[in-house]
C-alpha positions, 0 to 999 in steps of 0.5 A: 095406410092410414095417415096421421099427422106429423107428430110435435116435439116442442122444446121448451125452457127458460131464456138462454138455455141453448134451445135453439142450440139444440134446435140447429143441431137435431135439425143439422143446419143453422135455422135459429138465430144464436146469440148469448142475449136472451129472447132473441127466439120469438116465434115458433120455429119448425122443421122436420127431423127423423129420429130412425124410420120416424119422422117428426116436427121439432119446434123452437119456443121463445124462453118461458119469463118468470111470472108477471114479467113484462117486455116488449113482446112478452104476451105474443111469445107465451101465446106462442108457447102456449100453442106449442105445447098444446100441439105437442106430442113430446116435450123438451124440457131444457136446462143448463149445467153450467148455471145449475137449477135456478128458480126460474127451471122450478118454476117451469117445471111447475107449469110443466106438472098439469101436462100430460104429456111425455117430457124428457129433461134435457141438461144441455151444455154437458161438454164433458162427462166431468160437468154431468156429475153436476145435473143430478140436482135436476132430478128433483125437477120430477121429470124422467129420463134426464138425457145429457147433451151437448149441442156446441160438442155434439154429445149424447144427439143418438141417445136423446134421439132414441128418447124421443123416439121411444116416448112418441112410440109410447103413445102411439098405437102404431109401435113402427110410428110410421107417418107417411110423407108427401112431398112438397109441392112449393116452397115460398118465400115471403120477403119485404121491409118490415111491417108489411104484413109477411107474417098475417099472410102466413097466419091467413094461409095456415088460417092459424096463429103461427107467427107474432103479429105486431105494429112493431117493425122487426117483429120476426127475427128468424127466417120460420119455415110453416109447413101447411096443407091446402087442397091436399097438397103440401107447401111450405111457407118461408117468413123472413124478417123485413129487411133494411138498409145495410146502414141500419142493421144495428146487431148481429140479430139483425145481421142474420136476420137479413143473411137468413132472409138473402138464403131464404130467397135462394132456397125458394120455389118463388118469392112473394115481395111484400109491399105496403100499399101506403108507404112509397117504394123504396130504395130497400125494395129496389134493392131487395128486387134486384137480388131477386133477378140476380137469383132469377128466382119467379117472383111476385109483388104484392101490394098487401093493405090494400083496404087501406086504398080505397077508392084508389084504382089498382091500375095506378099502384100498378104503373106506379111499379111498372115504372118503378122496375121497367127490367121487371115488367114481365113480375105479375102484380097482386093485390091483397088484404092478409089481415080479412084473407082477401085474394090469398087463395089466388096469390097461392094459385098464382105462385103454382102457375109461376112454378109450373111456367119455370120449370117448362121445356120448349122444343129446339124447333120450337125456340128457333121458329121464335128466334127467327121471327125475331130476326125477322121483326128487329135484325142486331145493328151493325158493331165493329163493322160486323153483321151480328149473326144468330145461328140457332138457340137451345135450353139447357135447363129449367127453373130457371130456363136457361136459354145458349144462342150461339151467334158469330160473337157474343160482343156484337150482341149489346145489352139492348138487343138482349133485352130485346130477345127477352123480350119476345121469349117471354111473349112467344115461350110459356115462360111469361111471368118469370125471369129467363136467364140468356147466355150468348156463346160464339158457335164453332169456335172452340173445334177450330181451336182444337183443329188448330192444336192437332199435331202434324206431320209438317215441321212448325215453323218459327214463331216470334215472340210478338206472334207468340204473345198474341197466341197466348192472349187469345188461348186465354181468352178461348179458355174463360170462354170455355169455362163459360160454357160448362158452368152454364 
């Protein structure tokens, strides 16, 4: 079969019409930011939604302004909406029943008339059949089928989704509009503060305007997922807002923004942590750093402007970050320039690499040749006049590999000889560049205790009520432990 591209089905209207409403509910999770003030939507939004056996890419577009309006970002979002309706296939036009025509939905519709394209016109906020006697003032609009809906109710999604696809189907050769789907190779999340260039990188991966570029911090609100293709292969890159100081964020907007940026990061394959090669690193990036090892998440800084450095060495900027995160020594560094395209193919090949290291799979003898040579090179010190001993080690699971060592006792095992084995596991393991995470158990203790509980044939003896409550104690120390083990 031959493929075709996706087809794209833009949703456009004026400010405050409940696109992005309706953009959460046809997609079925919350992506776009949701606020009663107008032109919190900037950039093009883009997710995949399947309307029967077909697929398509639905995309949120800022509010059309009346026109010679003027604001901080005005051009960039109708460059935004321009783009969006040029790639379309199907257009949404959004109204609202509740405000009635305005003449701000006329004149949409007037700019709407020179495209020839199918445009369904969406009243939206129909949340009873009462309210959809009053839309039939928009069919003055000229736009055919009118379809009533009601995000915030779920009204009328099965018929507005039957729409879309009979207009794609419409104009299409192929009447299944069967598009077939790869799979996605890598998902990348591309966090930092803000103005560090996260959005020209995603333009120059694209090698496409997709995101607003600005000078302006807090450019992007949402967290936009950008499907694109390199090399035959399908990735999906994840542009968060930058984010700030929990003591700055000065609005909901923001407030999701940064809730959106935290989910993005759990979502991803690898996170890329966007760093500007002339500001210093600050407590945000310190802060943004550990929520990603928290994660255990493969990551890589990138210090981006770095034509703004030269001469400088990238050997200085690297101990500078070395020193900086000492826990994170094993995060590879890179150094780009999005604005000119400068070292993001490599970026790209890194990020693979990192995935493909994560999700590695040593062998139990393999892991245990390394674990006594480690034994060998630094045994544990001695802790509450006891020898630390580890008996054997196993991984559990991948991305990210999860190692158990099963020891005498987890407590003879201090963080510092932890970091230790580590250490060595990302020298001697193919998991060099990305975060292990390490569970220490104590080895058998769990089948004398289920020994111990087995019934007899001899008479129990007596226990006091001092012996009793120690019994207790350690059953329920036993029983966290145990726990432990079968959350990992």
């Amino acid at each position: 079969m031959i493929e075709k591209p996706i087809p794209v089905v833009a949703i456009i209207g004026r400010p405050n019409v409940g696109k992005s409403s309706l953009f959460n509910w046809l997609a079925g999770r919350r992506i776009a930011i949701v606020e009663p003030s107008a032109g919190v939507t900037r950039d093009r939004l883009m997710t995949l939604v399947q309307a029967h056996d077909q697929f398509f890419e639905l995309v949120d577009t800022g509010g059309i302004a009346a026109k010679g309006a003027s604001g901080d970002f005005a051009e960039d979002v109708e460059r935004q909406i321009q783009i969006a309706l040029q790639q379309a296939q199907v257009i949404l036009f959004v109204v609202d029943v509740r405000a009635g025509l305005t003449p701000l939905d006329e004149e949409v519709a007037k700019r709407l008339r020179p495209v020839d394209k199918p445009i369904l016109c969406v009243v939206n906020k129909c949340d009873t059949p009462e309210l959809e006697a009053n839309a039939a003032e928009f069919y003055q609009l000229g736009r055919e089928p009118v379809v009533y809906v009601s995000a915030m109710q779920n009204r009328g999604k099965e018929e507005l989704l039957d729409q879309i696809h009979q207009a794609m189907a419409g104009g299409s050769s192929d009447p299944t509009g069967s598009v077939p789907m790869k799979d996605v190779t890598l998902k990348l999340a591309i966090v930092g503060r803000r103005n560090t260039g996260k959005s020209t990188f995603i333009n120059s991966l694209v090698k496409a305007e997709r995101m607003i570029v600005s000078e302006t911090p807090g450019t992007t609100r949402d967290s936009v997922d950008v499907r694109f293709e390199r090399d035959g292969q399908v990735f999906i890159a994840i542009d968060t807002a930058g984010v700030r100081r929990k003591s700055s964020i000065q609005s909901n907007v923001e407030f999701y923004s940064l809730a959106r940026a935290e989910r993005s990061i759990r979502r991803a394959d690898v996170v890329l942590h966007f760093m500007d090669a002339h500001e210093r690193i600050s407590k945000v990036d310190k802060q943004l750093a550990s929520y990603i090892l928290d994660e255990h998440k493969p990551a890589i800084f990138v210090v981006n402007k770095w034509d703004l450095m030269r001469p400088m060495a990238t050997g200085e900027w690297g101990e500078y970050l070395r020193a900086t995160f000492p826990s994170l020594a094993f995060v590879p560094i890179a150094f780009i320039t999005a604005k000119n395209g400068k070292n993001v193919q490599t970026l790209l090949n890194l990020a693979q690499n990192l995935y493909k290291q994560a999700r590695a799979r040593v062998s139990t003898g393999e892991l245990n040749r390394v674990v006594r040579w480690a034994l060998e090179q630094q045994s544990p010190p001695m802790r509450q006049n006891r020898r630390p001993k580890l008996y054997y080690a196993t991984q559990v699971s991948v991305h990210p590999p999860t190692l158990v060592l099963f020891t005498n006792g987890p407590e003879l095992f201090d963080n510092t000889y932890r970091r230790y084995l580590e250490t060595v596991f990302h020298d001697h393991l193919p998991f060099h560049d990305v975060a292990i995470k390490l569970y220490v158990r104590h080895k058998g203790r769990e089948s004398r205790e289920s020994k111990s509980a087995a019934p007899s044939g001899r008479a129990r003896r007596p226990v006091s009520k001092s012996r009793a409550g120690t019994a207790k104690k350690q059953k329920a120390g036993t029983a966290r432990q145990s726990q432990l083990w079968k959350d990992v």
